[in-house]
ZAKE-136892 format. One record per residue (C-alpha): residue number from 0; y, z, x. Coordinates in Angstrom, 1 decimal. Layout:
N
  pos       y       z       x
  NUM       Y       Z       X
...
END
This chain:
632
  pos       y       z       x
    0    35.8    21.0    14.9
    1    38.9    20.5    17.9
    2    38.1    21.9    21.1
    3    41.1    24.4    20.3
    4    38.8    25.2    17.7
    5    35.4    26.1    19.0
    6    36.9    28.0    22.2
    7    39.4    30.1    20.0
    8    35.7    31.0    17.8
    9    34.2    31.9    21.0
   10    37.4    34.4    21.7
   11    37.6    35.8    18.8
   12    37.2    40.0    18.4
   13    37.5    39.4    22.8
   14    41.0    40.2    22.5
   15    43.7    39.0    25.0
   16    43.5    35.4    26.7
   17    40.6    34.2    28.7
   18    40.9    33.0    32.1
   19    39.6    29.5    32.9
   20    38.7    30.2    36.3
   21    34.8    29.4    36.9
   22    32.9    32.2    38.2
   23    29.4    33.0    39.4
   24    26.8    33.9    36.5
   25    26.8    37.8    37.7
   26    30.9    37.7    37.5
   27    30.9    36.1    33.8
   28    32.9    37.8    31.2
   29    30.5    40.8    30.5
   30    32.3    41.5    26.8
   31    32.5    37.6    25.8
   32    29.8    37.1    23.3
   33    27.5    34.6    24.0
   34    25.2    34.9    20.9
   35    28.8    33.7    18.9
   36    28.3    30.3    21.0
   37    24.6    30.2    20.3
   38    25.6    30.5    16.7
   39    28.2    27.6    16.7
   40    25.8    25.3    19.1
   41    23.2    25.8    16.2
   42    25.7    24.9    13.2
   43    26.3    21.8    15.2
   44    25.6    18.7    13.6
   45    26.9    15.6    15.5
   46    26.5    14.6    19.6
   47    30.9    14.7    19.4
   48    31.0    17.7    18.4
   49    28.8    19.3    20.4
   50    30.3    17.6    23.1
   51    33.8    18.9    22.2
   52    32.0    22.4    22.5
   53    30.0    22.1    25.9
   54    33.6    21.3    27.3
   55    34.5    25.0    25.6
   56    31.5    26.6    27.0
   57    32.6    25.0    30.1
   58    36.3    26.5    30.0
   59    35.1    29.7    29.1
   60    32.4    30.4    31.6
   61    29.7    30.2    29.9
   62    28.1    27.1    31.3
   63    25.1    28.9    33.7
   64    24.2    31.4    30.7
   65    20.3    30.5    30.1
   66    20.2    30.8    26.3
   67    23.3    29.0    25.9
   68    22.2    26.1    28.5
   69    18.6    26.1    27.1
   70    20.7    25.4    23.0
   71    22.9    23.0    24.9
   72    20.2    21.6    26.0
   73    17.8    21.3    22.6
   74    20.4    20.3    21.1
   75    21.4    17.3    22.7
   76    18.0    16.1    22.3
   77    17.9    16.9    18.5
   78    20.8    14.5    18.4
   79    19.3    11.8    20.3
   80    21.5    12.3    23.5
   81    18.2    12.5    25.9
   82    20.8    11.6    28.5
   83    22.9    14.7    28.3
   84    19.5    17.0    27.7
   85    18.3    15.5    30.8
   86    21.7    16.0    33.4
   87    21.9    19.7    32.3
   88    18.0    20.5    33.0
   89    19.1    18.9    36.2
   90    22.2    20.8    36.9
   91    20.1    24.0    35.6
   92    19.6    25.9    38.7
   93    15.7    27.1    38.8
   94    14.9    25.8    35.5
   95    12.1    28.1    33.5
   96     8.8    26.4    31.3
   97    11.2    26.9    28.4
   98    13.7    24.6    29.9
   99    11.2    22.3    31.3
  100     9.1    22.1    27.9
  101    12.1    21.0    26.0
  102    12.9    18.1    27.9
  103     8.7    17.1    27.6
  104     8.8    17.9    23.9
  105    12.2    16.1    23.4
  106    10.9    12.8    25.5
  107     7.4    12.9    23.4
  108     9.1    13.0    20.6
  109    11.1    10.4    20.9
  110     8.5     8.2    22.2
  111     9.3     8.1    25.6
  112     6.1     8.7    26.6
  113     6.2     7.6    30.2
  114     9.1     9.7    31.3
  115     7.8    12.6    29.3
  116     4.8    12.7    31.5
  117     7.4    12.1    34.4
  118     8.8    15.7    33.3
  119     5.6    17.3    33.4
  120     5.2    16.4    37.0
  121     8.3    17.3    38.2
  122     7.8    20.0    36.2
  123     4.3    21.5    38.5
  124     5.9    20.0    42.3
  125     8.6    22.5    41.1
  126     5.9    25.0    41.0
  127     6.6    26.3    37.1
  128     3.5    26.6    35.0
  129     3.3    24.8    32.2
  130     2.3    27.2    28.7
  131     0.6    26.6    26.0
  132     3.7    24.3    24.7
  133     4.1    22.0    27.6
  134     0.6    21.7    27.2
  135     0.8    20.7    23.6
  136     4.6    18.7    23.9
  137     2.7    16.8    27.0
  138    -0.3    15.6    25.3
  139     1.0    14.0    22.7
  140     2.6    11.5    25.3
  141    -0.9    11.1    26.4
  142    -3.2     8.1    26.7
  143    -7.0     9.3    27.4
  144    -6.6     8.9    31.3
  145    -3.9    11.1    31.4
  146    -5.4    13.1    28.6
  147    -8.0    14.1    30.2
  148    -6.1    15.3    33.5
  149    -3.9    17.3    31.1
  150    -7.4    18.5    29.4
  151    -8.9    19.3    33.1
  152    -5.4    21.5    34.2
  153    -6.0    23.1    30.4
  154    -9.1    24.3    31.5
  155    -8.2    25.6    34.7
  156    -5.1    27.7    33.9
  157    -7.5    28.9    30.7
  158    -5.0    27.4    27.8
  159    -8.1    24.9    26.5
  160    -8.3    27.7    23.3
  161    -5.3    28.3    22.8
  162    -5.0    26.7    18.8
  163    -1.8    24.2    19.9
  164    -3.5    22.7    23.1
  165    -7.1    22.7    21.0
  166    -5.2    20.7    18.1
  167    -3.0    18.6    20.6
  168    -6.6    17.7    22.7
  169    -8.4    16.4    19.3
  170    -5.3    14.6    18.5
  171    -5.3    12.8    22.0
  172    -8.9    11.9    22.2
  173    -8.5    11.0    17.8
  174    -6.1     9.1    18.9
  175    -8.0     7.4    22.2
  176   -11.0     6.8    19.8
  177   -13.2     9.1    21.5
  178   -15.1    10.5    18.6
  179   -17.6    12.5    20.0
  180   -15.2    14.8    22.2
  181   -13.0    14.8    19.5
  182   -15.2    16.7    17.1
  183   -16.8    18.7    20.1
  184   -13.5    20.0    20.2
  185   -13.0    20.6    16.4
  186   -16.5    22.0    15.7
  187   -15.7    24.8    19.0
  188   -12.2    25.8    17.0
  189   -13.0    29.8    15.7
  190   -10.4    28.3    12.9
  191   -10.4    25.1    11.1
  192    -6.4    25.1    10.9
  193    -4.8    22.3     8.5
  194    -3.5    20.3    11.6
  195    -6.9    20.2    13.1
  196    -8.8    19.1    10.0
  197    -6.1    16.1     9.6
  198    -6.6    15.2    13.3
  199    -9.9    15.0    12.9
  200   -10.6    12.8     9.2
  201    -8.0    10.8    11.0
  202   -10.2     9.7    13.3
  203   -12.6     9.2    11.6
  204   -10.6     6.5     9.5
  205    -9.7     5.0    12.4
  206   -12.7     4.0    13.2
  207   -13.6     3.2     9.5
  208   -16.3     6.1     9.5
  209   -14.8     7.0     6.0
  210   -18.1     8.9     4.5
  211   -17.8    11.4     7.6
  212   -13.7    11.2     7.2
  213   -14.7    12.3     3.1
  214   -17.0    15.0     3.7
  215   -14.8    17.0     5.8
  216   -12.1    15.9     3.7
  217   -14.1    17.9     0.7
  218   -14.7    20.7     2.7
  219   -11.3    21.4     3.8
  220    -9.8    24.7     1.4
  221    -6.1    23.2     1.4
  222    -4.7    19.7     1.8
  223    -1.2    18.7     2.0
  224    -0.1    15.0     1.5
  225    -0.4    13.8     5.0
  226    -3.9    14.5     4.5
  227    -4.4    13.1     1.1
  228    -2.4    10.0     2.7
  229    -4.7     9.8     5.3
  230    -7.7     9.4     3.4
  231    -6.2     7.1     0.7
  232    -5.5     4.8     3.4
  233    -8.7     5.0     5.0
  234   -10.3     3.4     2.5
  235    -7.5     1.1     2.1
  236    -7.5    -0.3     5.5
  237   -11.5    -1.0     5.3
  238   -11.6    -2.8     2.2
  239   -12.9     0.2     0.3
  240   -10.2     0.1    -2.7
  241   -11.9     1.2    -5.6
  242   -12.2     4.7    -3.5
  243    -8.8     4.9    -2.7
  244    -7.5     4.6    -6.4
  245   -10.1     7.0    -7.9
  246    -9.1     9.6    -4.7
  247    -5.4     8.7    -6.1
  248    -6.2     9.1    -9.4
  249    -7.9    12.9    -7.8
  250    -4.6    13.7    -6.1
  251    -2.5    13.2    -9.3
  252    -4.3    16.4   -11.1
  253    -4.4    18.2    -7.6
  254    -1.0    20.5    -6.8
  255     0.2    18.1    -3.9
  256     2.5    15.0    -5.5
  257     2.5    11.5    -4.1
  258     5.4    10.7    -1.7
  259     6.4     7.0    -0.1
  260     3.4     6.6     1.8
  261     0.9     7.7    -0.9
  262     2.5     4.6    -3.5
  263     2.5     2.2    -0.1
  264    -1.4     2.8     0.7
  265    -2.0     2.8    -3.1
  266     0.1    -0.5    -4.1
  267    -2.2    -1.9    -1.2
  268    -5.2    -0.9    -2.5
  269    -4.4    -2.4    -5.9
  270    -3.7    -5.7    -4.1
  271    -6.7    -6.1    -2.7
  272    -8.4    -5.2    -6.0
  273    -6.2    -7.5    -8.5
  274    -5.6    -5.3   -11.1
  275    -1.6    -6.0   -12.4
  276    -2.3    -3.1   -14.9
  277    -3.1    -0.7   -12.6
  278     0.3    -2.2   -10.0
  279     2.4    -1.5   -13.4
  280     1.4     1.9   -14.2
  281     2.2     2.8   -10.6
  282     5.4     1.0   -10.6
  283     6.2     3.2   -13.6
  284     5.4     6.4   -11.9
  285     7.5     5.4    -9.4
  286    10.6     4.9   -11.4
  287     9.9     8.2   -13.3
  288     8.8    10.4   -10.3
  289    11.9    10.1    -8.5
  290    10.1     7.8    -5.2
  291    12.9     6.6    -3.6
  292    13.1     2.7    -3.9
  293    13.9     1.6    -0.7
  294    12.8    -1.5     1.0
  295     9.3    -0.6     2.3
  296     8.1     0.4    -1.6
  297     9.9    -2.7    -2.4
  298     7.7    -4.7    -0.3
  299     4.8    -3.2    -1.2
  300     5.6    -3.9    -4.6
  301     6.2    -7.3    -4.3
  302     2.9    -7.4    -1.9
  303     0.8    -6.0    -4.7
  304     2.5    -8.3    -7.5
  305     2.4   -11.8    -5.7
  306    -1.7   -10.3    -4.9
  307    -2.3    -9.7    -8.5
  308    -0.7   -12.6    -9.6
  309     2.3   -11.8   -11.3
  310     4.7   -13.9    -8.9
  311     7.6   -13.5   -12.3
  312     7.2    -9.1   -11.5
  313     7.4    -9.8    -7.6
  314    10.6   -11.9    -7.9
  315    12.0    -9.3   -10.0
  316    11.4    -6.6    -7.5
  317    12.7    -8.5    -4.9
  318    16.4    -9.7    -6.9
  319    16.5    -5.6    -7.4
  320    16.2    -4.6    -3.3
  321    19.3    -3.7    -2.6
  322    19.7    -3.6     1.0
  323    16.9    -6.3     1.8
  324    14.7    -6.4     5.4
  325    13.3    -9.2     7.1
  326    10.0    -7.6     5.8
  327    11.1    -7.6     2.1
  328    12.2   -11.5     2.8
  329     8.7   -12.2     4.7
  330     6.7   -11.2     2.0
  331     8.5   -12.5    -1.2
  332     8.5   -16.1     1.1
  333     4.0   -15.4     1.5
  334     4.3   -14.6    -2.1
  335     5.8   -18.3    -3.1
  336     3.4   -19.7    -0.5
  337     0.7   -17.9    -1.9
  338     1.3   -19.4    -5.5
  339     2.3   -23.0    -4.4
  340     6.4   -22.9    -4.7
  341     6.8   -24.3    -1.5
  342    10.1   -25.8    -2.1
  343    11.6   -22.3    -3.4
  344     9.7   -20.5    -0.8
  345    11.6   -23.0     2.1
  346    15.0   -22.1     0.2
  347    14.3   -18.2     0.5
  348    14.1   -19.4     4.3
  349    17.5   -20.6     4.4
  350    18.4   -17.9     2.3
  351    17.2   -15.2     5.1
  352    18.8   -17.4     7.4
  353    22.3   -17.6     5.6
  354    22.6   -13.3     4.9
  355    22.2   -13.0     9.1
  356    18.7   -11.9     9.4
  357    16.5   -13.2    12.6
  358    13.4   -14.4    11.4
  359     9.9   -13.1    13.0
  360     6.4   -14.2    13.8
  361     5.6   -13.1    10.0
  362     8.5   -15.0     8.6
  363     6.9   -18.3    10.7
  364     3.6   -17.4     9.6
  365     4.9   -17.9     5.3
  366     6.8   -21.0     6.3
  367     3.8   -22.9     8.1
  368     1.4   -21.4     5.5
  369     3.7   -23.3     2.7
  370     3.8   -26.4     4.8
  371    -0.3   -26.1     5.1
  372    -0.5   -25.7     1.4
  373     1.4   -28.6     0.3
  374     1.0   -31.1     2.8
  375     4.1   -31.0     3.7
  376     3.3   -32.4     7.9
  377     6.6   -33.2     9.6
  378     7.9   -29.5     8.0
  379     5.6   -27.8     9.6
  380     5.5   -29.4    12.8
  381     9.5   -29.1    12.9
  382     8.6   -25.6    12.3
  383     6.3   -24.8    14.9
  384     8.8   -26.6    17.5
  385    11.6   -24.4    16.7
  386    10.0   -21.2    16.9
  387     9.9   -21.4    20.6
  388    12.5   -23.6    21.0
  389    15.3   -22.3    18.6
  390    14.2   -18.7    18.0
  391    12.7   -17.5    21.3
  392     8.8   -16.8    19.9
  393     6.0   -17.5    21.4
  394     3.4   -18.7    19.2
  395     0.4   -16.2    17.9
  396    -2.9   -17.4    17.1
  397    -2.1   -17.1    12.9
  398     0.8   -19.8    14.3
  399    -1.6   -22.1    16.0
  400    -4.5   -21.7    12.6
  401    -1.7   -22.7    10.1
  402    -1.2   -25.5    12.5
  403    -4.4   -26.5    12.8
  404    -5.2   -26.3     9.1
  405    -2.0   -28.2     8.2
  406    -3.1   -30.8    10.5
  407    -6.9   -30.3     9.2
  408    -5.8   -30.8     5.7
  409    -4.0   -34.1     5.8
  410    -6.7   -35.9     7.8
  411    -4.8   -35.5    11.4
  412    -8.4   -34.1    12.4
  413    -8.1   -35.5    16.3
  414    -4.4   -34.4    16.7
  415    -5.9   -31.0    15.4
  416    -8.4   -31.0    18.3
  417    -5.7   -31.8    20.9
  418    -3.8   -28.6    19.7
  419    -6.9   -26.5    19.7
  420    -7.9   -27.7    22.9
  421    -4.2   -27.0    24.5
  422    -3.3   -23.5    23.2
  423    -2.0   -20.7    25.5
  424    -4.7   -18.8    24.2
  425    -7.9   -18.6    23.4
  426    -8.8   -20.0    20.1
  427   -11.0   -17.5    17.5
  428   -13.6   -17.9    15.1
  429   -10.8   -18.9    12.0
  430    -9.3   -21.6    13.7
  431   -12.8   -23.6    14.9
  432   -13.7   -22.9    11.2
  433   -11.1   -24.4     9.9
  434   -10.8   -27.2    12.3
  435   -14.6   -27.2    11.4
  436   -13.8   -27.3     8.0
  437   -11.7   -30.2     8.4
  438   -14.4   -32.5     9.6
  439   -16.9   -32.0     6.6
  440   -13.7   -32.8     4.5
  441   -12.8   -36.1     6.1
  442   -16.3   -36.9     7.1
  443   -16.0   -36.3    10.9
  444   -19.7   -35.8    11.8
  445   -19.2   -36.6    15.5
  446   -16.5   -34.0    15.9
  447   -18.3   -31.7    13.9
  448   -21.3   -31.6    15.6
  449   -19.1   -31.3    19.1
  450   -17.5   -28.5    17.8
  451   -20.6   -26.7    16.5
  452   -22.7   -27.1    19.6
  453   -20.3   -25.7    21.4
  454   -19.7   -23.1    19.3
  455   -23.8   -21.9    18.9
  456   -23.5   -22.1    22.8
  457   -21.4   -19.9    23.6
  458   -22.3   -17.3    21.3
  459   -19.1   -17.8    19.1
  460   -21.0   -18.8    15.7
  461   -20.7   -17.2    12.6
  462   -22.3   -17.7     8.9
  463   -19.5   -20.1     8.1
  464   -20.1   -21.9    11.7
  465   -23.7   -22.6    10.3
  466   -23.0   -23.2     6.8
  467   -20.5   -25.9     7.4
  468   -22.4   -27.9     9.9
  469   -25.2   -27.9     7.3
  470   -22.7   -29.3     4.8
  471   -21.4   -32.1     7.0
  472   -24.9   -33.1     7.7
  473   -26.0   -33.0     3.6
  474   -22.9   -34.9     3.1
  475   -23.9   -37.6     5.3
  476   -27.5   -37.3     3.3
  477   -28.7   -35.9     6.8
  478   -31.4   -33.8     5.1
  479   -33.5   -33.1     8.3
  480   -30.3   -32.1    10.2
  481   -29.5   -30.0     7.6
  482   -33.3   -28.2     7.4
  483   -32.7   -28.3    11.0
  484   -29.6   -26.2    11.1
  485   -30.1   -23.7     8.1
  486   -33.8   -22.9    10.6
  487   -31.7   -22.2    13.3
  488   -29.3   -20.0    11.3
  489   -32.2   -18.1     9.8
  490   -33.4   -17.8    13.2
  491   -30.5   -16.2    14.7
  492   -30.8   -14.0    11.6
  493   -27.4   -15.3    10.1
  494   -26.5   -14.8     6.4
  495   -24.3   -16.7     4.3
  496   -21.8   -15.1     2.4
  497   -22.6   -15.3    -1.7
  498   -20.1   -16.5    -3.8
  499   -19.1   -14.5    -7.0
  500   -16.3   -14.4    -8.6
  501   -14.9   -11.2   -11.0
  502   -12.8   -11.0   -14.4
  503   -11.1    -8.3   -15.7
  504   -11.1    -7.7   -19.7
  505   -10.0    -4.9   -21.3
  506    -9.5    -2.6   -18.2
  507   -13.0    -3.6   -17.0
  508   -13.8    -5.5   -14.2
  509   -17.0    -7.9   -14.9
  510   -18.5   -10.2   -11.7
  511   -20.3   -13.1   -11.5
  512   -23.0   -15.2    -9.4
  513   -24.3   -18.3    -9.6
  514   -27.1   -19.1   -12.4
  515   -25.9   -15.1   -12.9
  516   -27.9   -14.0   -16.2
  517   -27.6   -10.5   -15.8
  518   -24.9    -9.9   -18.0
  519   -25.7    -8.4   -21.5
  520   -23.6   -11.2   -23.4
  521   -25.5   -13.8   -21.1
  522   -26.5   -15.8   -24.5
  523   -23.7   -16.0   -26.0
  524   -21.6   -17.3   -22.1
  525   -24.8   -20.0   -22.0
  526   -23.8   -21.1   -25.1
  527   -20.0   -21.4   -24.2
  528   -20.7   -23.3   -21.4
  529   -22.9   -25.7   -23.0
  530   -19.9   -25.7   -25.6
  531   -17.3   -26.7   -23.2
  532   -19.8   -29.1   -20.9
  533   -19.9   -31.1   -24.3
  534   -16.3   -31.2   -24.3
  535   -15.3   -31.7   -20.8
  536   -17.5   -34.9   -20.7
  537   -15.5   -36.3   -23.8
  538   -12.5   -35.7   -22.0
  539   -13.9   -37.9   -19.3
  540   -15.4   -35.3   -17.1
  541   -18.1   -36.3   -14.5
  542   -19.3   -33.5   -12.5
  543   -19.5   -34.0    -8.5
  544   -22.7   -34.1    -7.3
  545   -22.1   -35.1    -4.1
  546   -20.9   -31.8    -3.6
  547   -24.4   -29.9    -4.0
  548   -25.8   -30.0    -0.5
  549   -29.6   -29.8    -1.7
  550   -32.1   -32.4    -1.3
  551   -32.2   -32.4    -5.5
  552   -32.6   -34.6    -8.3
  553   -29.5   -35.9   -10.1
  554   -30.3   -33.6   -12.8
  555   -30.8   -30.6   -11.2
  556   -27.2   -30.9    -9.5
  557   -25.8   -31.1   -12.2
  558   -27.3   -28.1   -13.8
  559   -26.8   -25.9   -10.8
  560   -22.6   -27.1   -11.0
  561   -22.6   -26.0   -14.5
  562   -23.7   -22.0   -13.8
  563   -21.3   -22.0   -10.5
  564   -20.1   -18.3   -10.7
  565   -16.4   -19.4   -11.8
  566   -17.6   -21.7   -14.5
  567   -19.1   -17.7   -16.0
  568   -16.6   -16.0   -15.7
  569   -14.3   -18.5   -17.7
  570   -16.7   -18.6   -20.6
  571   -16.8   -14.7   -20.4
  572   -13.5   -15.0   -20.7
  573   -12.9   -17.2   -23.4
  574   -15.7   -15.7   -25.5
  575   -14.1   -11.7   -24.6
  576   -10.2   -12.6   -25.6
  577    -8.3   -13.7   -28.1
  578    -7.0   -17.6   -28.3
  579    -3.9   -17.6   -26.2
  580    -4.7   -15.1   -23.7
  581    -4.6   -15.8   -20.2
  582    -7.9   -16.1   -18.4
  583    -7.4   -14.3   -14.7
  584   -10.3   -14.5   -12.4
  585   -10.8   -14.4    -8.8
  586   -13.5   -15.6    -6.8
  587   -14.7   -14.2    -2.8
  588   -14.6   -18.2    -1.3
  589   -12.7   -20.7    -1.8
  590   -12.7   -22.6    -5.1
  591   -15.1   -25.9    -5.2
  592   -13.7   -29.1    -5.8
  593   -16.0   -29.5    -9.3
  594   -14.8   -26.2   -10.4
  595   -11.5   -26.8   -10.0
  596   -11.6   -30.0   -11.5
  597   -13.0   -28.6   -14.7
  598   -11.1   -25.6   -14.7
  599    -7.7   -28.1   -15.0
  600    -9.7   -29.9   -18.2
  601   -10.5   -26.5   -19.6
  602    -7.1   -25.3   -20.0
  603    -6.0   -28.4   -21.5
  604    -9.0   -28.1   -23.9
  605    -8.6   -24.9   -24.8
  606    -4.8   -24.0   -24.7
  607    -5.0   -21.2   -22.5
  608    -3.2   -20.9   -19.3
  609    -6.1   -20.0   -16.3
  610    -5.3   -18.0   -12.8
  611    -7.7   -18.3   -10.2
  612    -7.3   -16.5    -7.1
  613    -9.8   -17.9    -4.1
  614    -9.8   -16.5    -0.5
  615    -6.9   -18.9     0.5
  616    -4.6   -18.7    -2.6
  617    -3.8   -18.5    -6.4
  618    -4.1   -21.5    -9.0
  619    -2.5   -21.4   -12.0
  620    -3.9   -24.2   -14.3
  621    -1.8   -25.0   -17.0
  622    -2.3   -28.0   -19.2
  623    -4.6   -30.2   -17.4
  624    -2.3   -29.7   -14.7
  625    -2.9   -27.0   -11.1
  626     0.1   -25.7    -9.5
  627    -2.2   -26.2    -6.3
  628    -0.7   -30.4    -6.9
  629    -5.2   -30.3    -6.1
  630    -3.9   -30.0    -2.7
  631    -5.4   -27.1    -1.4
END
């Protein structure tokens, strides 16, 4: 629309020419018709455009008419000119809350947060009075310091009820963690509105109290997806994703349909469980549901495949991403670490490189995981170099612990330390584990020790702190240090994480303990692992006793390596599936040497191809052979 245009539509049915002279707001064409620029101001769908018809309004004389100014005004802020917005609420002479509330509102929404509390000021030395809007606009620029002022003035101008300043106060505080004022606030509300029942389960989740987040979840009368989102999530984000995928499963006969962000929580939810079935069947009801596949399903896609241990679907999510992010590249490159391709995971480097994109922390974080998981030393430390050097960013401490366990890994155990010792910031409980970690495996008992002590002293030990100084003393054959240590961990009232490890057959997931007889086929798993025990030792197998850190006989050892919870789940699985099938399990730690040794023999033995995923990564034994290169 020219400006010809839009200031012949604001002549027309006027009659005659206009004059262009400016004239004071009292001496403005009484019969031009201000409503027909409102109109066109509202129609107005790009910042040239309504530029080209501000300049009309200007011409005409239209320019100090309030509703017109106040469109103007909204307007420009609808289309991202907060510049514009801002110079007219300046030029406004004796701006009213209306005018004054839009520019707040705009700002907050926006996320300028700082300058929209900047309005609100100006706003009260100007002497308006904010409503029940500003009030509401304001707060959700708010922090709980400021929050509470705003809360205070709420109070004292008698706008605390009001429902949008009630809401907009338990969002703040939600959103400040303050749980208790937050729900005073909710349970004073005459009316549990939709907007207040969301703020308030989302809080809740935030602070992973997910049974109080559920109940009021249930009690609510109607739910939109936000909240259904919401709660999905919450259990997502605090490890609870068996809850999230039957609540999913909930939503799906409920009126309200999935969007974007239901699939994302619930993809994430499935990765953390393992199930590929269950990723496929909601891949499908992607496709078919008309989810738009953009990058950030694409992601999470790829996420849940690489997780599930499908790295063949991941890749062919990724090759079908049209218009690929870093994010997209970051996690297909995690995925390839994940599963041991380091050398095609390095090429998808160069490949993010070579389309224009600018690597991130994440991006560095895949590459040195790659180098840690296959050894690959002068890599990684080129790697690390160049992050600062090359692409301007400063190391994180998930930089400095795949450092540390690179360096851990290939027996660099006192060039570990120095790095440790001279990072920018303080070093956390993963990193002295794994540097910890790194002495038991290469036998450092002096370092380990060091390490430990200090650790114990200043309050900074964990299970795994205790467990792996036991083990680097039981290695040694240090059997009083060891009775020593496990005292002072039971002492300090410490519990070492069991291992188990699960298997899913037939849609049903199945788990596993050590010496585990609890299962009803328990018989019939004995006698497959005295089955394959028979054949692993004609294949040469000799299990590792060194590795059980118990005073025992040489017997006994050997007994408790046979029932390790991995061992049961492969013989569940073998004994549950036809020949052929592949055997998917994964276990809570990481995988033991012994185990994994056998587990390589057992697939040659038996033909089958086995997945393990362990805490750290996935194994695919094929052959005799680990894709691991038994460097992990």
């Amino acid at each position: 629309m020219s400006s010809a245009t839009i200031t012949s539509a604001l002549s027309a049915g006027v009659g005659g020419s206009i004059s262009h002279t400016r004239e004071p707001p009292s001496a403005v064409h009484p019969i031009l018709p201000a409503d027909h620029a409102v109109a066109l101001i509202d129609r107005c769908s790009s910042a040239r455009h309504l530029l080209e018809l501000h300049g009309a309004v200007l011409r005409v004389g239209l320019h100090h008419h309030p509703i017109v100014d106040f469109k103007l005004q909204r307007t420009y802020s609808a289309l991202g000119r907060l510049d514009r917005s801002l110079t007219l609420l300046r030029l406004t002479p004796n701006p009213n809350v209306f005018f004054w509330t839009a520019a707040v509102h705009a700002h907050a929404l926006h996320g300028l947060h700082h300058e929209a509390l900047l309005l609100f000021s100006d706003m009260l030395s100007a002497s308006v009075e904010p409503n029940a809007f500003t009030f509401s606009s304001a707060l959700k620029a708010c922090a709980l310091g400021p929050g509470r002022a705003l809360h205070a003035h709420s109070l004292k101008l008698l706008l605390h009820s009001d429902p949008y300043v009630a809401t907009a106060l338990l969002d703040m505080y939600a959103r400040g963690g303050e749980v208790v004022s937050a729900r005073r606030l909710f349970d004073a509300m005459p009316e549990k509105r939709l907007v207040s029942s969301t703020a308030m389960i989302t809080c809740y989740a935030k602070m992973g109290d997910l049974d109080n987040a559920r109940q009021l979840f249930d009690e609510m009368d109607e739910r939109d997806c936000v909240c259904w989102n919401i709660m999905i999530d919450g259990y997502t984000q605090h490890g609870r994703p068996n809850e999230a995928l039957l609540l999913f499963r909930r939503m799906l006969s409920s009126p309200t349909k999935p969007n974007e962000v239901t699939v994302i929580s619930v993809l994430s939810a499935i990765a953390q469980q393992g199930s590929v079935g269950s990723g496929r069947w909601v891949h499908s009801y992607i496709e078919n549901n008309r989810i738009e596949f953009n990058a950030r399903v694409g992601t999470a896609l790829i996420d849940m495949y690489c997780k599930c241990g499908s790295l063949e679907d991941a890749c062919k999510v990724f090759d079908s991403i049209k218009n690929k992010d870093v994010v997209a590249w970051n996690s297909m490159i995690g995925g390839y670490a994940m599963h041991g391709h380091s050398h095609k995971a390095l090429e998808l480097f160069s490949g993010l490189r070579a389309e224009g994109l600018q690597p991130t922390d994440i991006t560095f974080i895949g590459v040195l995981n790659v180098c840690s998981h296959s050894g690959l030393i002068e890599e990684g430390r080129e790697f690390f170099r160049s992050m600062e050097k090359d692409y301007g960013i400063e190391p994180k401490i998930e930089h400095y612990g795949c450092m540390v366990d690179l360096l851990g890994r290939a027996g660099l155990v006192d060039e570990a330390y120095e790095l440790v010792q001279g990072m920018k910031i303080p070093p956390d409980a993963v990193i002295w584990g794994s540097l910890l970690a790194a002495c038991r495996l290469h036998g450092n008992m002096a370092l380990g020790e060091k390490i430990a002590n200090f650790l114990v002293r200043n309050g900074l030990a964990n299970s795994g702190t205790y467990v792996l100084l036991s083990n680097i003393y039981a290695a040694a054959g240090n059997w009083e240090a060891v009775a020593q240590a496990r005292a002072l961990m039971k002492e300090n009232k410490v519990q070492k994480e069991p291992g188990c490890t699960s298997i899913e057959v037939a849609s049903k997931a199945y788990e596993f303990v050590v010496g585990d007889m609890s299962h009803p086929k328990s018989e019939e798993i004995y006698s497959m692992l005295e089955e394959l025990d028979g054949l692993l030792r004609a294949h040469g197998y000799v299990p590792q006793t060194e590795l059980v850190l118990h005073d025992l006989e040489e017997a006994e050892k050997e007994r408790a390596l046979g029932v390790h919870s991995e061992k049961l789940a492969i013989a569940f699985g073998l004994i549950s599936t036809q020949p052929g099938t592949t055997i998917k399990i994964a276990k809570n730690l990481r995988v033991c040497v012994d185990c994994h040794t056998a587990t390589k023999l057992i697939s040659k033995i038996t033909g089958r191809k086995i997945v393990v995923r362990d805490r750290n990564r996935f194994h695919h034994f094929v052959d005799g052979w680990c894709s691991c290169g038994d460097y992990w």
